[in-house]
N, CA, C and O atoms as a GROMACS GRO file, in nm:
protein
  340
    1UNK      N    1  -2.033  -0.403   2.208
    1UNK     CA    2  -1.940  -0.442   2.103
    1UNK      C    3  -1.860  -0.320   2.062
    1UNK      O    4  -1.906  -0.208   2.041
    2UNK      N    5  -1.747  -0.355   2.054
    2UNK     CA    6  -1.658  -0.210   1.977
    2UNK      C    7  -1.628  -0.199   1.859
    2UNK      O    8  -1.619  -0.302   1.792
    3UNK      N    9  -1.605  -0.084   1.803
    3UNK     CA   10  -1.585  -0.117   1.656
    3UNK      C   11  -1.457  -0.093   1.575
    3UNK      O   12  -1.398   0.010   1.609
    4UNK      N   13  -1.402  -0.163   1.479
    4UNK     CA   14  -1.224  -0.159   1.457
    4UNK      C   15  -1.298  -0.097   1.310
    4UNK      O   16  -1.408  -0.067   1.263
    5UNK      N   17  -1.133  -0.104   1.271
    5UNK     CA   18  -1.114  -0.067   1.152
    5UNK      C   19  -1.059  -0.178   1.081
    5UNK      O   20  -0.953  -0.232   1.111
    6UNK      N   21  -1.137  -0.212   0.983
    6UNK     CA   22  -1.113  -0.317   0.908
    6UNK      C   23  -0.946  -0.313   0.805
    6UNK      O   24  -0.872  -0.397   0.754
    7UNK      N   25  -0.949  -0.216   0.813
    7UNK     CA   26  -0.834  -0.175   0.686
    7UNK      C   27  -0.720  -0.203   0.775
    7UNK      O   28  -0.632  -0.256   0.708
    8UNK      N   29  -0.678  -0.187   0.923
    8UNK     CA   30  -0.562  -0.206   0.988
    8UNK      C   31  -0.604  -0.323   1.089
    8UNK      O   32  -0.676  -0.326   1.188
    9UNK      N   33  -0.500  -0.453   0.998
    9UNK     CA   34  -0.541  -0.574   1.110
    9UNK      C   35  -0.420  -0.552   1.240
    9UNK      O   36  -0.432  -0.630   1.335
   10UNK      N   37  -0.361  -0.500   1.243
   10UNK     CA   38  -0.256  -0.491   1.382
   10UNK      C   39  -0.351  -0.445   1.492
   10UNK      O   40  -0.320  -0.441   1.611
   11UNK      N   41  -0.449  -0.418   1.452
   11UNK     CA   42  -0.539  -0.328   1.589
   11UNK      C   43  -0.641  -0.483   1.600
   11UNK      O   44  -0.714  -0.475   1.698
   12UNK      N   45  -0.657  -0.588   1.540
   12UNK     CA   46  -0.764  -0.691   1.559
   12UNK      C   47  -0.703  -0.743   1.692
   12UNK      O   48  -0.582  -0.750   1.715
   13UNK      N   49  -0.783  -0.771   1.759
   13UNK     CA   50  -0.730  -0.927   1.894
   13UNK      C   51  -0.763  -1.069   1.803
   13UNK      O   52  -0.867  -1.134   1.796
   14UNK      N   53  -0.661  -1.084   1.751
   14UNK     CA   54  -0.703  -1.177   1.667
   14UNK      C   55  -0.673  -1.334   1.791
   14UNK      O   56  -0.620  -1.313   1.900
   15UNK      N   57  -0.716  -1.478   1.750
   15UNK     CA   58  -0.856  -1.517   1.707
   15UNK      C   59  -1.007  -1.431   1.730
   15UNK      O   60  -1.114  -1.446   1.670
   16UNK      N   61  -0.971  -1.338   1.836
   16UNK     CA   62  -1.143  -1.359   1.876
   16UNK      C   63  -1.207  -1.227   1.807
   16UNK      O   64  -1.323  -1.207   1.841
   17UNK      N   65  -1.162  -1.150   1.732
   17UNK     CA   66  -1.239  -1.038   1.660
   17UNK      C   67  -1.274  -1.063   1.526
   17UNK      O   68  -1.368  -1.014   1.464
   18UNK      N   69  -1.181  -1.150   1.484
   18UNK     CA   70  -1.170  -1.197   1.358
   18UNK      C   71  -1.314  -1.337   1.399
   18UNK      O   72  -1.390  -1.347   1.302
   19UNK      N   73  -1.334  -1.390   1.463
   19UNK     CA   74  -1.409  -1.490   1.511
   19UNK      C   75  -1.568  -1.416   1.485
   19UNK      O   76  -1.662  -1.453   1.414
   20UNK      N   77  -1.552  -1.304   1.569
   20UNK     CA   78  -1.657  -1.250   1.598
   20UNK      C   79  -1.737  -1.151   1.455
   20UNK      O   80  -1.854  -1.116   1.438
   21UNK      N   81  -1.630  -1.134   1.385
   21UNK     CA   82  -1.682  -1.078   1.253
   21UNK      C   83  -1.755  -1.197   1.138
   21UNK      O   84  -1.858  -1.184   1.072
   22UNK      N   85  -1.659  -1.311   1.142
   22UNK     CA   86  -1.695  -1.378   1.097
   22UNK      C   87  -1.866  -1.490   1.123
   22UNK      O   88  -1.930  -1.568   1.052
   23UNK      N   89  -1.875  -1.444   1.243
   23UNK     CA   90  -1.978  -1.502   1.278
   23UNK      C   91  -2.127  -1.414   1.268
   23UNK      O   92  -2.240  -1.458   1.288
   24UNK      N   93  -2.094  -1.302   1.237
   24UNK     CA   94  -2.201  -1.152   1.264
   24UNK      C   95  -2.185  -1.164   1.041
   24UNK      O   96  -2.261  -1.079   0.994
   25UNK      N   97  -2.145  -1.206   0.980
   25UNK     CA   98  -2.069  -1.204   0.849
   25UNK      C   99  -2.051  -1.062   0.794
   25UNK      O  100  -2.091  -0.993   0.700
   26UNK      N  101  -1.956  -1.051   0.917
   26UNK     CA  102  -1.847  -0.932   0.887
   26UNK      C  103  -1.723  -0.926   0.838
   26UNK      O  104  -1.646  -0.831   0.851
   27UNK      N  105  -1.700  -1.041   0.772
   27UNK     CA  106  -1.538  -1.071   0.750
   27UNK      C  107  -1.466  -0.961   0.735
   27UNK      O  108  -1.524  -0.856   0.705
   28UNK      N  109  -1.325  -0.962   0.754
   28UNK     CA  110  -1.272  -0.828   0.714
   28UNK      C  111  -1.221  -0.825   0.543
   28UNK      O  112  -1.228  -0.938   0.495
   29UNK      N  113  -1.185  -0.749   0.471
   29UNK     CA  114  -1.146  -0.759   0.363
   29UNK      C  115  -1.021  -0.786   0.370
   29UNK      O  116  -0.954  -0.746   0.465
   30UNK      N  117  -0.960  -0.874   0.250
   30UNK     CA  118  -0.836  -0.908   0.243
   30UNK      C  119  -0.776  -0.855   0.111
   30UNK      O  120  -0.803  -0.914   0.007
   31UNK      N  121  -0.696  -0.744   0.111
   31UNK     CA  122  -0.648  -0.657   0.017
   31UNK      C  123  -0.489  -0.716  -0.054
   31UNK      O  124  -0.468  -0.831  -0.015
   32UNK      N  125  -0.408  -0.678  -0.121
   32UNK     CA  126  -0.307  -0.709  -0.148
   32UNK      C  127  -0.215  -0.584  -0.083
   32UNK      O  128  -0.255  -0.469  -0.066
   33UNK      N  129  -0.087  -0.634  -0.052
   33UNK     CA  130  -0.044  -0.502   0.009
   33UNK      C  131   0.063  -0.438  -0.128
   33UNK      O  132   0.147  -0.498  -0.196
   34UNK      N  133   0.020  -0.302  -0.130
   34UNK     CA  134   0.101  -0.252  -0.267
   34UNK      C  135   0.233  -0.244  -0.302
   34UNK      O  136   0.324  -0.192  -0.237
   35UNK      N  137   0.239  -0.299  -0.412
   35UNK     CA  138   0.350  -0.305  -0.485
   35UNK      C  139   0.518  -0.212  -0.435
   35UNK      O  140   0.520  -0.091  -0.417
   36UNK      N  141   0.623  -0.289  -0.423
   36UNK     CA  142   0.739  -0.161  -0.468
   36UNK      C  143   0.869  -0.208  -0.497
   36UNK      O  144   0.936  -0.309  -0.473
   37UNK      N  145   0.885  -0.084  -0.566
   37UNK     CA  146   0.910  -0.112  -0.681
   37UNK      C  147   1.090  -0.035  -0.664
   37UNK      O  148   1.084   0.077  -0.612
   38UNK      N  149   1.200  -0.070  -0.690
   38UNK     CA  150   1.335  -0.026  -0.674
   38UNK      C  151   1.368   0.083  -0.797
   38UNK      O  152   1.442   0.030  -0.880
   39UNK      N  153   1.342   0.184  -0.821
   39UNK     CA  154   1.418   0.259  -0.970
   39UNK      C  155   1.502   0.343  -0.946
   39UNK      O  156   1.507   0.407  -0.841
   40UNK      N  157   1.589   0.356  -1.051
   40UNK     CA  158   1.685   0.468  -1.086
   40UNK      C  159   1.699   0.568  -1.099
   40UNK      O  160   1.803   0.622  -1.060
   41UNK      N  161   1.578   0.648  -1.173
   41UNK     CA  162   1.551   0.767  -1.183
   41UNK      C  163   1.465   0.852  -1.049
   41UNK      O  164   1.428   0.801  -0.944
   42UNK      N  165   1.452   0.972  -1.087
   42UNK     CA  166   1.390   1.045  -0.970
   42UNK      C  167   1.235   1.051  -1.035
   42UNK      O  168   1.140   1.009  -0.968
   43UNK      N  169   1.219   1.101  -1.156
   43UNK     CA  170   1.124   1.128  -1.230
   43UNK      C  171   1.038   0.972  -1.320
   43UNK      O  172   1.060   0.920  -1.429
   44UNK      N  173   0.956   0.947  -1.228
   44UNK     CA  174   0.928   0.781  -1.317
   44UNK      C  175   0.783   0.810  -1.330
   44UNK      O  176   0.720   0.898  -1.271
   45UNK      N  177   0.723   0.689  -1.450
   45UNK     CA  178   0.561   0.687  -1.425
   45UNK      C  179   0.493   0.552  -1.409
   45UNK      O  180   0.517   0.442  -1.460
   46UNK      N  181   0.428   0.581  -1.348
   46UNK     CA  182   0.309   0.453  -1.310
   46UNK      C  183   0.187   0.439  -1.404
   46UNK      O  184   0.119   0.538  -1.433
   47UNK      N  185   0.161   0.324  -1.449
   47UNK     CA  186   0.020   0.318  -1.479
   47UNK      C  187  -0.065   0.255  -1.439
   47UNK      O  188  -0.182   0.286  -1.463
   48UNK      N  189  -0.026   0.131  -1.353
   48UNK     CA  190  -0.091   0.027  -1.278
   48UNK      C  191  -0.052  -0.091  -1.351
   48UNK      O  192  -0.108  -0.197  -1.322
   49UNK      N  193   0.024  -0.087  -1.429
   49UNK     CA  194   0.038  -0.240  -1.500
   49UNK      C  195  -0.104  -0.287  -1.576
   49UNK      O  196  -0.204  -0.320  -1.514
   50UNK      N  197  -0.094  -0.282  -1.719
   50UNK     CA  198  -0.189  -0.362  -1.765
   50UNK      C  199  -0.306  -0.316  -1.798
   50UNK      O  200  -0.407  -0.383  -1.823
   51UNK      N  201  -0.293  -0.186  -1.798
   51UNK     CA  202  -0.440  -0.078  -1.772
   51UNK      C  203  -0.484  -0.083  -1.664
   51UNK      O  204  -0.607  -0.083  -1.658
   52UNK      N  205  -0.402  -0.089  -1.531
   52UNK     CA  206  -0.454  -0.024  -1.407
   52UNK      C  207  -0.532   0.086  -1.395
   52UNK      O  208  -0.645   0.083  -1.348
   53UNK      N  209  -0.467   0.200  -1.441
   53UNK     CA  210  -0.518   0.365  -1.397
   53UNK      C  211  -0.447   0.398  -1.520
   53UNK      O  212  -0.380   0.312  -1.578
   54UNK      N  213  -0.458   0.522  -1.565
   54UNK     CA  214  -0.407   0.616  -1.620
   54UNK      C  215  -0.275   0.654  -1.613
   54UNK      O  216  -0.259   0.662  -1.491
   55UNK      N  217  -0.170   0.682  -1.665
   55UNK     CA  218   0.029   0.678  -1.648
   55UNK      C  219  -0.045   0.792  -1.603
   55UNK      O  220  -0.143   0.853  -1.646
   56UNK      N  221   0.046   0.805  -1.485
   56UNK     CA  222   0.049   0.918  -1.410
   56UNK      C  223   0.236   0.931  -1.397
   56UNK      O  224   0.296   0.825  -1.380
   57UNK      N  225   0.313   1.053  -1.406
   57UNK     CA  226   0.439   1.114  -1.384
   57UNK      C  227   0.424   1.163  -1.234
   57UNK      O  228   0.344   1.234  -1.173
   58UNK      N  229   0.560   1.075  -1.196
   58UNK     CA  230   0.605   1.108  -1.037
   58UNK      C  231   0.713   1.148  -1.008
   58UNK      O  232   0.815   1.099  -1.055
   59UNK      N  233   0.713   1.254  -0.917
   59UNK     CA  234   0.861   1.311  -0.898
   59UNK      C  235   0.949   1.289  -0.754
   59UNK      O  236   0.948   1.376  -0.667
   60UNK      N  237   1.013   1.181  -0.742
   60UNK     CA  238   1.078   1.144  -0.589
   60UNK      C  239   1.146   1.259  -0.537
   60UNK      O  240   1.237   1.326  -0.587
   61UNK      N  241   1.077   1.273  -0.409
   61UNK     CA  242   1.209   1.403  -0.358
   61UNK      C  243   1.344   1.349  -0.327
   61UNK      O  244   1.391   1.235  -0.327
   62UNK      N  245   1.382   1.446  -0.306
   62UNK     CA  246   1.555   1.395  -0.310
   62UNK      C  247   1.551   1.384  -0.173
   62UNK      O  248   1.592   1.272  -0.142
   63UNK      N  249   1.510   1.470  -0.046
   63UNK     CA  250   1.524   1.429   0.059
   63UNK      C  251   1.458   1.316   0.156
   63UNK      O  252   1.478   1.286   0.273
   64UNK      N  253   1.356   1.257   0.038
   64UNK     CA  254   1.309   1.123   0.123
   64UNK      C  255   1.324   0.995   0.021
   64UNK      O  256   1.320   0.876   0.053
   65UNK      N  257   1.339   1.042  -0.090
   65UNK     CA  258   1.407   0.919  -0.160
   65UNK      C  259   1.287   0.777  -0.215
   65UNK      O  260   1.320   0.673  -0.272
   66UNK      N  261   1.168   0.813  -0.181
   66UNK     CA  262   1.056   0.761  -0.178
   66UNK      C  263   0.927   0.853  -0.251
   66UNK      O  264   0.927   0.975  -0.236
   67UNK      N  265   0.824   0.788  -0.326
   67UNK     CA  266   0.708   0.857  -0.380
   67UNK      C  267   0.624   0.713  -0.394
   67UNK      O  268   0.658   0.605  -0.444
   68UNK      N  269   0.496   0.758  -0.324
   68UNK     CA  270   0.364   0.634  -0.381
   68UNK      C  271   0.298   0.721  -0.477
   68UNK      O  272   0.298   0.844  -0.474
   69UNK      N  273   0.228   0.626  -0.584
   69UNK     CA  274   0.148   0.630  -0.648
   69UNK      C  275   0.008   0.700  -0.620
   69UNK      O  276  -0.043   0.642  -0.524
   70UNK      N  277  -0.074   0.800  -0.666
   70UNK     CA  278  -0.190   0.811  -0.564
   70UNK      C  279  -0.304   0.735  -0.645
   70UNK      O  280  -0.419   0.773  -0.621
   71UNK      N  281  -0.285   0.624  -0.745
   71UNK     CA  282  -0.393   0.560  -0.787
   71UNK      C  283  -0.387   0.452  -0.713
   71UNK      O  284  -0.474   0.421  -0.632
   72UNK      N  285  -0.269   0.378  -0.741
   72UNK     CA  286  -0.251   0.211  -0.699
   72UNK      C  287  -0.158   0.200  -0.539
   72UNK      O  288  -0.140   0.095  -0.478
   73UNK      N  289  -0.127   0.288  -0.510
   73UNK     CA  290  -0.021   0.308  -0.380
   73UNK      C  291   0.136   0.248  -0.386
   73UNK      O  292   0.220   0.235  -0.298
   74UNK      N  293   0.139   0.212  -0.558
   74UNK     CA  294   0.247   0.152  -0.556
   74UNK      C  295   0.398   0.246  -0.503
   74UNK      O  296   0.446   0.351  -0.548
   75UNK      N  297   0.438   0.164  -0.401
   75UNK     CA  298   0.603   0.255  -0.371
   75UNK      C  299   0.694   0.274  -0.433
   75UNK      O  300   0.738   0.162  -0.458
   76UNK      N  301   0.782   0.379  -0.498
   76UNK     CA  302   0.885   0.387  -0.620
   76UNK      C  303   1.005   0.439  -0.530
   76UNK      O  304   1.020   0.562  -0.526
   77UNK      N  305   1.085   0.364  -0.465
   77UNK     CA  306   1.209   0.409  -0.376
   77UNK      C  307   1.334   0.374  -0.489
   77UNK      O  308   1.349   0.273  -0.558
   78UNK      N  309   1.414   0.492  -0.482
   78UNK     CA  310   1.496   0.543  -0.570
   78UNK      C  311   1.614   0.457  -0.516
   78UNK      O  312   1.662   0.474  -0.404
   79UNK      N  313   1.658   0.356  -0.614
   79UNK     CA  314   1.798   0.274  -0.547
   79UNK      C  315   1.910   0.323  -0.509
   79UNK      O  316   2.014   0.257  -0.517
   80UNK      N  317   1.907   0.475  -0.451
   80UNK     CA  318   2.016   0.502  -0.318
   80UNK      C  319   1.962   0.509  -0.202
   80UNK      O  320   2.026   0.518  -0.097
   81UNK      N  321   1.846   0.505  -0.212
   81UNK     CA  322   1.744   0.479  -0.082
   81UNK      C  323   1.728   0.342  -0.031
   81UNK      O  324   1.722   0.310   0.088
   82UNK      N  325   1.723   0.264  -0.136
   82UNK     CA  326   1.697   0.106  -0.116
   82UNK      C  327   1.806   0.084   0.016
   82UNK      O  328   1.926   0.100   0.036
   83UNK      N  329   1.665   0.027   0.105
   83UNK     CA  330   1.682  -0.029   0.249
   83UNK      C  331   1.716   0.099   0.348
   83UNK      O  332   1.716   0.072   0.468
   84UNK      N  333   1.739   0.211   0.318
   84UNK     CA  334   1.743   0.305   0.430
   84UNK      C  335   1.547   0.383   0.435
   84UNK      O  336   1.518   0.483   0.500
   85UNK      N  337   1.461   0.312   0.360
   85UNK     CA  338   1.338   0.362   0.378
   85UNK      C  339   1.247   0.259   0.414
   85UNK      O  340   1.129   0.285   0.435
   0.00000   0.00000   0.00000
């Protein structure tokens, strides 16, 4: 038997790995994929919505126009970036 990584389903042969986990009751986990989010500023903060995590302050670089979150992974792409990232 070989062993995957549950966290990246593009690597499953799906029906039959997904079959085979399920039958051993290995299911894989089913996560939400994180949030993102379009803003204006360079300098924004996250908290997770709702009492996620703690507001954490993020600073987008200017040359990639993009910053994740390192609590929630949420993406904060700066709307002159929107669709070139």
């Amino acid at each position: 038997m070989r062993l995957i990584r549950l966290r990246d389903p593009a690597i499953l042969d799906a029906p039959n790995d997904v079959v085979e986990l399920l039958a051993k009751g290995n299911a894989p986990m089913v996560t939400k994929a994180p949030e993102t989010k379009i803003v204006d500023k360079f300098r924004i903060s996250c908290d997770g919505g709702e009492g996620g995590h703690p507001r954490v302050w993020l600073q987008i670089p200017n040359e990639h126009g993009w910053v994740e979150c390192p609590y929630c992974d949420c993406k904060m792409i700066h709307k002159d970036f929107e669709g070139k990232v």
